[in-house]
Each structure stands twice: as C-alpha cells, then as structure tokens.
C-alpha positions as CSV (number, residue, x, y, z in Angstrom):
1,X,50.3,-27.9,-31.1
2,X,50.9,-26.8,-27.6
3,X,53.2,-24.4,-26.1
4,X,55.3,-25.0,-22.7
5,X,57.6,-22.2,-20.8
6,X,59.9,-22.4,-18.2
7,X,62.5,-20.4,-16.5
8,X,62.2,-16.4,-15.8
9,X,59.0,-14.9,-15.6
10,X,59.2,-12.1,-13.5
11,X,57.2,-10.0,-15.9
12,X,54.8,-13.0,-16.8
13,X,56.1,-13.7,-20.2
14,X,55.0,-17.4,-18.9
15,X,52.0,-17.1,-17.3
16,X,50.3,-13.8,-16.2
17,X,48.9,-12.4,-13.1
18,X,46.3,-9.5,-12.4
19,X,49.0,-6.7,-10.6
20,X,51.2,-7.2,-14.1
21,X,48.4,-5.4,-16.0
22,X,49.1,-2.4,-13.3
23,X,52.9,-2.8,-14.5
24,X,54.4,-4.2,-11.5
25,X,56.3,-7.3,-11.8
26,X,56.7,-10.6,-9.7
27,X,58.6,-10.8,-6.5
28,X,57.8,-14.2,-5.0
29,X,60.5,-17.0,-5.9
30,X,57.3,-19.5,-7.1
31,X,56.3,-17.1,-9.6
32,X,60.2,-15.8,-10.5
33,X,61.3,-19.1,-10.8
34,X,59.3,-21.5,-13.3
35,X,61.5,-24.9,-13.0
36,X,58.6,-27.0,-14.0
37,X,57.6,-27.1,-17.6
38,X,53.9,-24.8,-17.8
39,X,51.1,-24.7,-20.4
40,X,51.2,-21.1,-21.8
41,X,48.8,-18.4,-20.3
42,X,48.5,-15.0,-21.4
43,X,47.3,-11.9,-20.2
44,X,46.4,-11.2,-24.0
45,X,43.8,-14.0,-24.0
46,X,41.3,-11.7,-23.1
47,X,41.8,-9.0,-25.5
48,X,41.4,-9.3,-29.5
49,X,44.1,-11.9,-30.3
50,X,44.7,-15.2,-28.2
51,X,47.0,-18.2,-28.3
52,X,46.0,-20.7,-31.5
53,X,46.5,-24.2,-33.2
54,X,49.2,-22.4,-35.5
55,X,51.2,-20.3,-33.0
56,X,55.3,-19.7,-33.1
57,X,57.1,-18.0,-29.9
58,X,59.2,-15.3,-30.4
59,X,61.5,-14.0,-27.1
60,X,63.5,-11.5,-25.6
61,X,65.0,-11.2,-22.2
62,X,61.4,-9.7,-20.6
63,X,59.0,-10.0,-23.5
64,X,57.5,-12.9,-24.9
65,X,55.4,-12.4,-28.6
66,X,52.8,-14.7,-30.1
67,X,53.1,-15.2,-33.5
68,X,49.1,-16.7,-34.2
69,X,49.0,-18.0,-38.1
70,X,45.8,-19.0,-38.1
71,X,42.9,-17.0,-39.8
72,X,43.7,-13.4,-39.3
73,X,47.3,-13.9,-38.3
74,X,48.4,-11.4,-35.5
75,X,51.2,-10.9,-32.9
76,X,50.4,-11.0,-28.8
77,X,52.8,-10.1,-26.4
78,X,53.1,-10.7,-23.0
79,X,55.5,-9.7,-20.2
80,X,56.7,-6.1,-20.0
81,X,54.5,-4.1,-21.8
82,X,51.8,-2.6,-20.7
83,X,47.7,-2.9,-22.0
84,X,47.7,0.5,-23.9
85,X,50.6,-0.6,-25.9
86,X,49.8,-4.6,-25.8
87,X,46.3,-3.4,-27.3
88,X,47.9,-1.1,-29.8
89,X,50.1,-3.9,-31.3
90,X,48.1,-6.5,-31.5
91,X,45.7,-4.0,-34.0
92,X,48.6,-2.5,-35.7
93,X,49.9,-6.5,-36.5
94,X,46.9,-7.8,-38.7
95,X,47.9,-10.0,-41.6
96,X,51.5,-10.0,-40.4
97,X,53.3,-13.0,-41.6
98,X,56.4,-13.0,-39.5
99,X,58.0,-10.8,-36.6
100,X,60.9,-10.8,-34.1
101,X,61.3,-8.8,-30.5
102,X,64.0,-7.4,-28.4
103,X,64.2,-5.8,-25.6
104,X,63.5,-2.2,-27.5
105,X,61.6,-3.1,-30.9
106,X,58.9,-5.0,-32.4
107,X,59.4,-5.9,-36.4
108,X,56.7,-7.2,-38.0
109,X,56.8,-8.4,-41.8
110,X,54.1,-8.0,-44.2
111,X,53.5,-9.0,-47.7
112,X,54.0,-6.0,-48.7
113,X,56.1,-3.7,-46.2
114,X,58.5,-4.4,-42.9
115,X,57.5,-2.2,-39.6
116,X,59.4,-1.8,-36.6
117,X,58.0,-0.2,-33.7
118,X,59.9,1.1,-30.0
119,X,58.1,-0.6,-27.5
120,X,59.7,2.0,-25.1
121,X,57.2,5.0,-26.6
122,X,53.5,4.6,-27.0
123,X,53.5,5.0,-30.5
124,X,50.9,5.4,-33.8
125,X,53.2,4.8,-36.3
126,X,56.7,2.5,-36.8
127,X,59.7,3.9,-36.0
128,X,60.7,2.2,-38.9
129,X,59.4,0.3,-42.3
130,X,60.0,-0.3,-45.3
131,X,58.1,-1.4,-48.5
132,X,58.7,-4.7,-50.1
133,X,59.1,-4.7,-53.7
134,X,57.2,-7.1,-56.0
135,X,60.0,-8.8,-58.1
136,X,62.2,-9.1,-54.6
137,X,58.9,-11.0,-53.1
138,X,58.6,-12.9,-56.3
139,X,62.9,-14.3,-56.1
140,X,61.8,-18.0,-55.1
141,X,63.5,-17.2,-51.6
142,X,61.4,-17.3,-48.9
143,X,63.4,-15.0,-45.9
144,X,62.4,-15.3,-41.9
145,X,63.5,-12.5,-39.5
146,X,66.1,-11.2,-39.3
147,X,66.6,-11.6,-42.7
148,X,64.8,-9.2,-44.9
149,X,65.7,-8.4,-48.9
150,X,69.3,-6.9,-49.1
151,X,69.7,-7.5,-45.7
152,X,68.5,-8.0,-41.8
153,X,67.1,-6.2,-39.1
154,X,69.4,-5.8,-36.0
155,X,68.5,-5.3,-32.5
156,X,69.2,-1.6,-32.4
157,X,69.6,1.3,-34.3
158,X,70.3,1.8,-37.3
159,X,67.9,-1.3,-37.7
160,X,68.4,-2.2,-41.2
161,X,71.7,-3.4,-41.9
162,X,72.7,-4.3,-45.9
163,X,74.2,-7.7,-46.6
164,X,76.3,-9.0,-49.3
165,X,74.0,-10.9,-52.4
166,X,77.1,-13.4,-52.7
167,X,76.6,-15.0,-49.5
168,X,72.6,-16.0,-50.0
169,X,71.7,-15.7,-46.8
170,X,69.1,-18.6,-45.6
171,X,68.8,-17.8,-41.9
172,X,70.3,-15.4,-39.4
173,X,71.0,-15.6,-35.4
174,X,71.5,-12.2,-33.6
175,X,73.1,-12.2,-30.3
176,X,73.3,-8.3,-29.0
177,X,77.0,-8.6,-29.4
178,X,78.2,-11.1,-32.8
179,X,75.8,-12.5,-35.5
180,X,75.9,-16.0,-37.4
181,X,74.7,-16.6,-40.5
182,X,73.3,-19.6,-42.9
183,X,74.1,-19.8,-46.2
184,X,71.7,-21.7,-49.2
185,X,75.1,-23.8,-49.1
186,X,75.0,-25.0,-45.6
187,X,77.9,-22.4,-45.0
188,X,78.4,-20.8,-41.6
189,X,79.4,-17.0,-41.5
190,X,80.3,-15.2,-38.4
191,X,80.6,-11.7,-37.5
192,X,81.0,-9.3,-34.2
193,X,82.5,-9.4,-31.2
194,X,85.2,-12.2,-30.7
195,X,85.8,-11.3,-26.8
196,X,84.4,-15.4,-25.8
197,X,85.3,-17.5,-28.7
198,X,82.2,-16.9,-29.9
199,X,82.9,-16.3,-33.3
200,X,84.7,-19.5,-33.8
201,X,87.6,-18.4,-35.5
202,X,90.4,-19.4,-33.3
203,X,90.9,-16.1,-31.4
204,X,89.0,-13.7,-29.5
205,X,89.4,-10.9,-32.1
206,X,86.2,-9.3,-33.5
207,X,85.4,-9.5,-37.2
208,X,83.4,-6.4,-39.0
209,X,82.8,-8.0,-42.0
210,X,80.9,-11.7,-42.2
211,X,83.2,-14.1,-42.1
212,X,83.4,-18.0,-43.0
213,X,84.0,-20.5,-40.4
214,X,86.8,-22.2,-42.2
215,X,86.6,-25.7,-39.3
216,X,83.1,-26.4,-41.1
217,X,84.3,-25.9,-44.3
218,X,83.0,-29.2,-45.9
219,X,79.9,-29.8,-43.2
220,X,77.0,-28.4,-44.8
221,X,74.8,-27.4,-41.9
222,X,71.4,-26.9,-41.6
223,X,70.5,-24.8,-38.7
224,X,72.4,-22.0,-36.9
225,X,71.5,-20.2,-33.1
226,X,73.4,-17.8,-30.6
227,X,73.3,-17.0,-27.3
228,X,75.1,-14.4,-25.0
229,X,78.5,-15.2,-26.0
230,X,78.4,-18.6,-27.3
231,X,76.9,-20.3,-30.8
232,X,76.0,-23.3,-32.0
233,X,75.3,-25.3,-35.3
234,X,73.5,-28.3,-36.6
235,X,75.4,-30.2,-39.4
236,X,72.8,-31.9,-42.1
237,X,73.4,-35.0,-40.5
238,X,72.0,-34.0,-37.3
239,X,75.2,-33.4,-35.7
240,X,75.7,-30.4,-33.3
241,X,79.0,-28.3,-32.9
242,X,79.6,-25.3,-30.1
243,X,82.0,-22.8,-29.3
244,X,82.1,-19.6,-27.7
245,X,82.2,-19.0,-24.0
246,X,81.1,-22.5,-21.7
247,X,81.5,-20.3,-17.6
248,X,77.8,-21.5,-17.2
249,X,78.4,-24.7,-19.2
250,X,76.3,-23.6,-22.1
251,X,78.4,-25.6,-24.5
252,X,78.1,-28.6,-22.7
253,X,81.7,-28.9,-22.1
254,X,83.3,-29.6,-18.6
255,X,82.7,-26.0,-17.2
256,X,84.6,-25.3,-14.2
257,X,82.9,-22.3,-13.1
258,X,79.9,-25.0,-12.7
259,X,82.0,-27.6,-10.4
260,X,83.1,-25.1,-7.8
261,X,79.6,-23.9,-7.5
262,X,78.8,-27.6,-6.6
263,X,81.6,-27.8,-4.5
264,X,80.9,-25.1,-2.5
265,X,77.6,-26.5,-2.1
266,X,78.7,-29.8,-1.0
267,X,80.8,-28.3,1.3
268,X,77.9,-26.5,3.0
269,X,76.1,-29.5,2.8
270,X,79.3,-31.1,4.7
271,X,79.4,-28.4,7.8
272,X,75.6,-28.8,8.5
273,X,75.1,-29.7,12.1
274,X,72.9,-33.0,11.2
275,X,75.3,-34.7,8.4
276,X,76.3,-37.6,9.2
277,X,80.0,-37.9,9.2
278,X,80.9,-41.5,9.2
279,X,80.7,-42.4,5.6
280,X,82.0,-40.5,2.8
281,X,80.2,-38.8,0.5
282,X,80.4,-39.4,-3.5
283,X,81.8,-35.9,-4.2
284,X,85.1,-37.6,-1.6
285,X,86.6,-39.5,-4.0
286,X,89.4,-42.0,-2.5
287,X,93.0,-40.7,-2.7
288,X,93.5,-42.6,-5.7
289,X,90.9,-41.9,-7.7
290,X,91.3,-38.1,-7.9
291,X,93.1,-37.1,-11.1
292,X,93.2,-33.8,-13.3
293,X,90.3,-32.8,-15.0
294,X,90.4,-30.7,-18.1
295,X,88.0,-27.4,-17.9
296,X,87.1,-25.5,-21.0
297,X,85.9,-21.8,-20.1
298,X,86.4,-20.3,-23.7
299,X,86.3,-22.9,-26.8
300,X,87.4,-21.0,-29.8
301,X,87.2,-23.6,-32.2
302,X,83.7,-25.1,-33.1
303,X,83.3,-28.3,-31.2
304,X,81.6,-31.9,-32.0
305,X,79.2,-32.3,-29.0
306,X,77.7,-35.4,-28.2
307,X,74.2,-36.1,-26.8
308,X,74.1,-39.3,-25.2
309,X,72.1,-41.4,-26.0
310,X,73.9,-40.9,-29.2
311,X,70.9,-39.1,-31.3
312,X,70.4,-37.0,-33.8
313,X,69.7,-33.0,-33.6
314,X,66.5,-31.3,-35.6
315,X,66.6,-27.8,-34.0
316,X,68.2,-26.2,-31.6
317,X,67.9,-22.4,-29.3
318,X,70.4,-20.2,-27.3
319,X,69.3,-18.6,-24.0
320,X,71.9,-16.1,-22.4
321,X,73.8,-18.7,-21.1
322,X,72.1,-22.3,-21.6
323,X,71.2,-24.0,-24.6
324,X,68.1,-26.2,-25.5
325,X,68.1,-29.1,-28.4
326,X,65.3,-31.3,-30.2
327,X,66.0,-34.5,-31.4
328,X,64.4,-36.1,-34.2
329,X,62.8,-38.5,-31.9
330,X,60.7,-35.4,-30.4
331,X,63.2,-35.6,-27.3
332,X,64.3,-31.8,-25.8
333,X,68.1,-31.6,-24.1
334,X,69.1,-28.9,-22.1
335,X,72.3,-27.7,-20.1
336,X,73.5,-24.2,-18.8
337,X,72.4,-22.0,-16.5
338,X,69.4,-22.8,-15.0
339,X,69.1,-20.7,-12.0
340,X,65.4,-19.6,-13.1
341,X,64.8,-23.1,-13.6
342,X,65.1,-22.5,-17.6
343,X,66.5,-25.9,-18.1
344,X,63.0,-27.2,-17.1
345,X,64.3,-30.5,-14.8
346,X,62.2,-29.3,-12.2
347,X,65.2,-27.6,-10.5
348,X,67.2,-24.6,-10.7
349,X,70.5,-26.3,-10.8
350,X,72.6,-25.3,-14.0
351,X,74.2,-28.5,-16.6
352,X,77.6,-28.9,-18.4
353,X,75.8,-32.0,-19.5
354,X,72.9,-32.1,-22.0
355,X,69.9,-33.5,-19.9
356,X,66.7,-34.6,-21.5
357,X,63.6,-32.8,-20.1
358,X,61.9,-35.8,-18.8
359,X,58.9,-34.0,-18.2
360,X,57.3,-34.4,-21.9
361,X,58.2,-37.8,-21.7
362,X,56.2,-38.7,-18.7
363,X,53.5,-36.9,-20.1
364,X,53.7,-38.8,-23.7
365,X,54.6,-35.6,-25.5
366,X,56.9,-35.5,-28.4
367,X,58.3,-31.9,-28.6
368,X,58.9,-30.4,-32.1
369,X,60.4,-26.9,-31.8
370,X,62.0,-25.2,-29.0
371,X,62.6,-21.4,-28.3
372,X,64.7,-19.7,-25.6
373,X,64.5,-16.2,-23.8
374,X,67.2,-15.0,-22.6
375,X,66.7,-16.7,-19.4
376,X,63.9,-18.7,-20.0
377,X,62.9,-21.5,-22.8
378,X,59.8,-22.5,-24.4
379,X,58.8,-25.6,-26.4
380,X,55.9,-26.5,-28.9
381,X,54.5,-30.3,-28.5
382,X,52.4,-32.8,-29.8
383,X,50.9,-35.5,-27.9
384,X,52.1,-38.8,-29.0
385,X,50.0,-41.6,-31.0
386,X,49.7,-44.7,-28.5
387,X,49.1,-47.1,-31.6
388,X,46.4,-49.8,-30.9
389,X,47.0,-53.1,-29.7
C-alpha cells in the first residue's frame, strides 16, 4: 500500500525540503500548492522510523504523523516540528498501536497505557497518560482514537473527556468545535457547537450533552467524519448524508458562495483585452433559459447526497472545508475548497460537485482509504490486477 498527498504543504507535511529541517517553511506557490496527487516523502526517512507496507496517516492542519505497523510499530511526523522533537517522538512511540495529532498534542495508545504529549514544549515525559487496565483491554471492544475506555481524548485541555457506557461508543470524529459519534448500533450522536448546521439537529443551537440525530433514526450507519463546520455519515448501505455549513461547497450542495467566485472570474475573463466578443460564452445563458437557482449555505438537516455515477460509499474524510469519499469500486470523490489544490484535479478550483480524482485512475490505482488535513488530503492505494488475457 502506497500513500498519496495533495493540497497544503507549506510546512512539508507532503513532501520535505532541506530549509524545513532549519524550521522555515515554504513560500513558493509550487511547493504551497500541491494540486497534483504526490507519492509521500518524508524528512523522517532518514532518521530511525520511515514510511512502510503497513502505514495509516494521521493529520492536522500543519502536521502530518506516520502511523508504521509493521515490525516495531512507531509514529513519524513531518511538517511543523522540528528534528529535536521529531527525533524525540519517534523513540518515545515504540510499540504504539494507535495515535492521533492536532495542532498542540500527540496521543499515542499502548497496550498498556495512553500518552499525550505538547508538541509546543520539548518535552521528556507526556503531558498526559494514563494506564489501561486489564479487564477494560480484555471487554471484546476494540476502541481507535479518540475513543479510549470511559471515554475520548479531545483536542485540548482537559484532554480526557468521560463518556456515557449507554451509548457504546464505536468510533468518534472531533472537529475543534462539535463532535459526532458512532454507536455499536449504527446510531449517530452529535454534540457542540450548532452555529453551521453542523450538528444536524434542525437549528443552530449547541448541544452539551451527546445527542441522537433523530433524521437517521432507522439508518444504521457505518462510518461517521467532520470537518470545520460541517459532518457527514455513511449509511450501511453505502449511502452518504451531509449537513452543516456548504459556503465552500463541502456538502456538495449548490453553494452560492462558490458561483459568484466563478462569476467573478468569468467576468474578468470577459473584460480581458484579447477575448473575443462576438459569440457568447456558456456562463451567458439566452434570456430564456435563466431561471432561479436554489443555494443552500447552512443545511441543518442531514442530507441524501448523491455521487453520480450512482455508487456506493466505503469511507469517507472532512478537511476544513472540503470533503473526500472512497467508493467501493476503489474510486476517490472530492468537492470543496480546493484553493491548495486539496481536491487533487490538478487545479486549485474549489467543487459543489463530487468529482472523481481521475488521477488514480489513469495510473490503474484503486484507492482504499482516504485522510484529510485540514487543508490537504491524503489517500492509501493499491495497484490494480490487469487479469490475463
């Protein structure tokens, strides 16, 4: 399995360059901007751990962490951290079994023992941990980060927060603002702020308390993710819903934030000395054909989107403000924001339409997992089996 980034790299959580091991950070567009999807580099290759067969991605807005599973399992990271620290823990990671980043902390999940440490401070010890007792390891559930026994881990302090035992919590999305969680049920709770929809409750009021998402009541679901302000489910059927905030056209719903940026653009386009000005373009449409469009800016109610061609949905990742989908054929969709080029078309034009990345096809890849940054996205393939004549 390899591993494909595209989007913001401006601290070279894509692919590295000597002055970032000085702690400077890009300033040419080219290296910014990654629209086109690119093999993973590291500037941890060279140390003790480097990228392997059995590697997950883990991101934040400028860090990007190596999960490598096989052997001696360890965590890299790359982006804005510096050697000392890189160095200190990738040592301080050996046998981990799971971990998550942000922006401030790196948790890390043992067999025996969770550690989180401040990547701000040059530390020797976690900030935080906590041991793991035998009969919770020994439940039958099997937890990923967030989710730890009792609870999760948030993205600030205090970073354990306790969680109800009645909701059986299967998997967890953190957004730095609302939460959504999984139940072994294939229920979808919601908690947080409720400013954008994103809760999917109807209003724009937060909740304190986990909450159920009474329109889904009756669609188990198998998958849950969250962006900035928006979220989005998988039913078991392979159906995707959305709600939250769509400015950027991260739902994938008519976004007109998105049209007048095009607009203006064509308009531009339109006063340029060299146009040609005596046919009309396609964004003129004849008097006749111009009608009202319906916009959506905040959807507050989960929504039924649909990918065309019509397909199903195995996984699915939030960026900030764009969203990123694997079928079950091994096809990736994206639509959003993509002015770092995190939609990976090869462009840094932003989507209110799911677009498949047409990149792995061309290159016979079938992609099989897909992570997002805040502003960037990355996806694990496989090369496709040409069968034999």
């Amino acid at each position: 399995m390899r591993w494909f980034g595209f989007g913001f790299n401006a601290f070279g959580q894509i692919y590295g360059h000597e002055k970032l091991l000085e702690g400077e950070c890009f300033e040419a567009e080219q290296e910014v901007k990654v629209s086109s999807p690119t093999e993973l580099t590291a500037q941890e290759d060279t140390s003790e751990c480097s990228l392997k067969t059995d590697c997950q991605i883990r991101a934040s807005w400028s860090r990007r962490a190596s999960l490598c599973l096989d052997g001696d399992s360890c965590v890299c990271l790359s982006g804005f951290v510096s050697n000392e620290s890189c160095g200190n823990h990738v040592k301080k990671s050996r046998g981990c079994k799971d971990a998550i980043i942000s922006e401030s902390y790196l948790t890390l999940a043992f067999s025996d023992r969770l550690e989180s440490w401040d990547l701000q401070k040059k530390e020797t010890s976690p900030s935080w941990s906590m041991e793991i007792k035998t009969h919770l390891k020994s439940n039958g559930t099997h937890l990923h980060l967030p989710l730890v026994p009792g609870g999760y881990i948030a993205t600030k302090p205090p970073l354990y927060r306790s969680l109800s035992p009645h909701l059986r919590a299967k998997s967890l999305a953190l957004s730095a603002e609302h939460a959504i969680l999984l139940s072994a049920s294939g229920t979808v709770y919601t908690w947080g702020l409720g400013s954008h929809g994103q809760l999917g409750h109807g209003g724009l009021t937060p909740e304190e308390e986990p909450r159920a998402v009474e329109a889904l009541w009756g669609m188990p679901m198998s998958c849950v993710a969250t962006g900035g302000w928006h979220s989005v489910c998988i039913s078991d059927g392979g159906d995707l819903y959305v709600w939250g905030w769509n400015e950027s056209g991260q739902l994938g719903l008519p976004s007109r934030g998105l049209r007048k940026a095009t607009q203006q653009q064509s308009s531009q386009q339109a006063e340029s000395p060299c146009r040609d000005t005596s046919t009309p373009t396609a964004e003129e449409p004849q008097e006749e054909e111009k009608h009202e469009e319906v916009f959506i800016s905040i959807q507050a109610f989960p929504a039924l989107l649909d990918i065309t061609p019509s397909c199903e949905v195995r996984t699915v990742s939030c960026g900030c403000r764009h969203t990123a989908a694997v079928t079950t054929t091994g096809e990736l969709y994206t639509w959003g924001w993509g002015d770092y080029g995190q939609l990976g078309h090869q462009t840094l034009i932003s989507s209110d339409e799911p677009q498949r990345v047409e990149f792995f096809k061309e290159q016979e890849m079938r992609v099989v997992d897909v992570v997002c940054g805040a502003w960037n996205t990355f996806a694990a393939i496989v090369k496709e089996e040409v069968a034999c004549p």
